[in-house]
N, C-alpha and C positions, 0 to 999 in steps of 0.2 A: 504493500500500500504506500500511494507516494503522499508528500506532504500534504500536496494540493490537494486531495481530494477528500481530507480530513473537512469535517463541518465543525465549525468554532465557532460557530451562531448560536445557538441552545447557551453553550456552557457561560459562552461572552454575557448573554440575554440573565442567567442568573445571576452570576458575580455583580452587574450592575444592578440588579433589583437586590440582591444582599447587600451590596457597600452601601447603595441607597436608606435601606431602612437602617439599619444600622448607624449611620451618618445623623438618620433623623431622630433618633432615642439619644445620639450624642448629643444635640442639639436641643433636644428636650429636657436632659437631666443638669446640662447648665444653662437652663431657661429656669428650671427647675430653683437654682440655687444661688441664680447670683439675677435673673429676670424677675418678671412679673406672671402670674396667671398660669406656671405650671406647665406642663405638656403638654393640657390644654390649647393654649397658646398656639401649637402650631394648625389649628383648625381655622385661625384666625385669615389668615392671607388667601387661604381660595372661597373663605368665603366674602370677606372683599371682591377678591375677582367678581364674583358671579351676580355682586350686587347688582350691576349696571345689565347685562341680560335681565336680569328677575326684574327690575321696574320696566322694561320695556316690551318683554315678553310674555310675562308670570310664567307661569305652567306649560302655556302654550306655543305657537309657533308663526301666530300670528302677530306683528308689529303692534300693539296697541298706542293711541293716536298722545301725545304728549299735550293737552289741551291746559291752560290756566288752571279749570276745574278739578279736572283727572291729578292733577297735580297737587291740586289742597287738599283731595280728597286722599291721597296718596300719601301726605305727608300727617292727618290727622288720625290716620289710620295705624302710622307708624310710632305714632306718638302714644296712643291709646296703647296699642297691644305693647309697647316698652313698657308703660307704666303698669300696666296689669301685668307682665312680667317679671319686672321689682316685686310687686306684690307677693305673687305666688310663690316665687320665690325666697320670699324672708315668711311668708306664714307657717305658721308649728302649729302643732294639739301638744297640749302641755298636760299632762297626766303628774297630779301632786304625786308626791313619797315621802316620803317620813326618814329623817336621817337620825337616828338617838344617840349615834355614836360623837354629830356634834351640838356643843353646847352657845349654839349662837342664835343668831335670826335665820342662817342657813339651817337649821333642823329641819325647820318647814319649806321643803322645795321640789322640786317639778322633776318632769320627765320629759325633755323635748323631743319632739318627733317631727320631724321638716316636712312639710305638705307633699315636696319633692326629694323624697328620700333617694329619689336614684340619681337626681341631677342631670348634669347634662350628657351624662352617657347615655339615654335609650336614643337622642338624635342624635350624634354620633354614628352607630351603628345601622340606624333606619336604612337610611338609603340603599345600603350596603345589600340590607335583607330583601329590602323593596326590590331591587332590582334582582336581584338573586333566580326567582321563577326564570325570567325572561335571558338570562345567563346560563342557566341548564338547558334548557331550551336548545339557544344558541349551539353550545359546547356538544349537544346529540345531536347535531346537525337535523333539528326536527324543526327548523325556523320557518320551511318552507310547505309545512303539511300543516292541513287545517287545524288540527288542535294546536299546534305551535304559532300559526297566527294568531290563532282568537287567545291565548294566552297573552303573545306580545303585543296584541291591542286590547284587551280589557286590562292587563294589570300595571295601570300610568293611573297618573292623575287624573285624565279627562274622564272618565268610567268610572260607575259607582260597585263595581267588583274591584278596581283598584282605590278607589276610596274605603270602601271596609277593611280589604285588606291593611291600608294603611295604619287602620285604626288599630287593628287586632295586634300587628307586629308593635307598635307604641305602648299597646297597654301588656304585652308580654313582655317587651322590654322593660319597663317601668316597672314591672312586678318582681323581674327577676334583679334586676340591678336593686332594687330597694331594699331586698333582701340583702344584697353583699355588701350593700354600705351600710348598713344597719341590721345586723344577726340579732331577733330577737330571745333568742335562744342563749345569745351572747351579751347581752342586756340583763337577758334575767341573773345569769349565774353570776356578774359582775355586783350587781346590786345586792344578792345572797352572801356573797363572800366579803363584802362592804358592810352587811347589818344593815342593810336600807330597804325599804319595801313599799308598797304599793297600799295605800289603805286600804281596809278591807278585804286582802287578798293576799294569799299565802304564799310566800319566797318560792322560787325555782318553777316549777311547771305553770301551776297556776297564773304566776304573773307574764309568764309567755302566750299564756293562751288569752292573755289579757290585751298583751301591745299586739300581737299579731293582728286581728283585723281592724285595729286602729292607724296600722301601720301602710294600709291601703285604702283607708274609706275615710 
């Protein structure tokens, strides 16, 4: 076998997508500690980019018209769902407990539970999933047979099979990330081994069966 007829495309294709990520976790973990906003942060920049498509397109793929009105209404819109955003965002259910172990004003204090226990990881990952059907699809070369059409055109934005769906993937995300950022199971035993407890409700099981569906509803 001569040199030339070696393929160095594949191997080339993943060392770049390995340096890549890797690159970006470095970039992340001194974002991390000497930046602002964490890992997080680097979701920042392409969603910038896409700002200017998404006011001029939305969802769709038709130019929407930039009119004085369109525009206040645009900008009221964005102002409204920011501020309800803050909102939702700093809201907690506060579940009292009882501390005996201290002797202050702190004795008598709460349980916070963040409206958004998962944060801003289930959008993060949406898209990802959202798109996921229409990417298998793809990948079994089935893009081109009826069921593989009517999959890559119902499950987008503009259809309401891809509207629920979207919903479903949000509220499973949410469900499962709120669990990992807050183990109520991990809650309870902390509080037991603390001497701190829930009024009216007894250390360890109990008070898990307590935050658990406070912790979604």
């Amino acid at each position: 076998m001569k040199i030339e007829d070696i393929n160095l495309g594949p191997s080339v294709a993943v060392l770049i997508l390995v340096t890549g990520a890797m690159f970006a976790l470095y970039i992340g973990n001194e974002n991390a500690i000497f930046g602002f906003g964490g890992t997080i942060a680097l979701i920042i920049p392409g969603i910038l980019m896409n700002l200017p498509h998404a006011f001029l397109y939305g969802y769709g793929t038709d130019r929407m018209k930039m009119t004085p009105v369109s525009i206040s209404i645009a900008v009221v819109v964005t102002v409204v769902v920011f501020l309800m955003g803050i909102m939702v965002f700093r809201a907690e259910r506060r579940i009292p407990i009882q501390r005996p172990s201290l002797e202050s004003s702190f004795s008598d204090s709460y349980l916070p539970l963040p409206f958004l226990a998962a944060g801003a990881m289930p959008f993060m990952f949406l898209n990802m999933l959202f798109i996921l059907p229409a990417q298998v699809v793809s990948a079994l070369g089935y893009q081109y047979t009826d069921v593989g059409q009517f999959i890559i055109n119902q499950i987008n934005y503009n259809h309401w099979p891809g509207i629920i769906a979207y919903a479903f993937i949000i509220l499973f995300l949410g469900f499962a990330f709120g669990l990992i950022n807050i183990s109520p199971s991990k809650v309870a035993r902390q509080l037991k081994e603390r001497g701190d407890y829930v009024y009216h409700t007894a250390p360890g099981d109990a008070t898990e069966a307590l935050i658990m569906p406070r912790l979604h509803n």
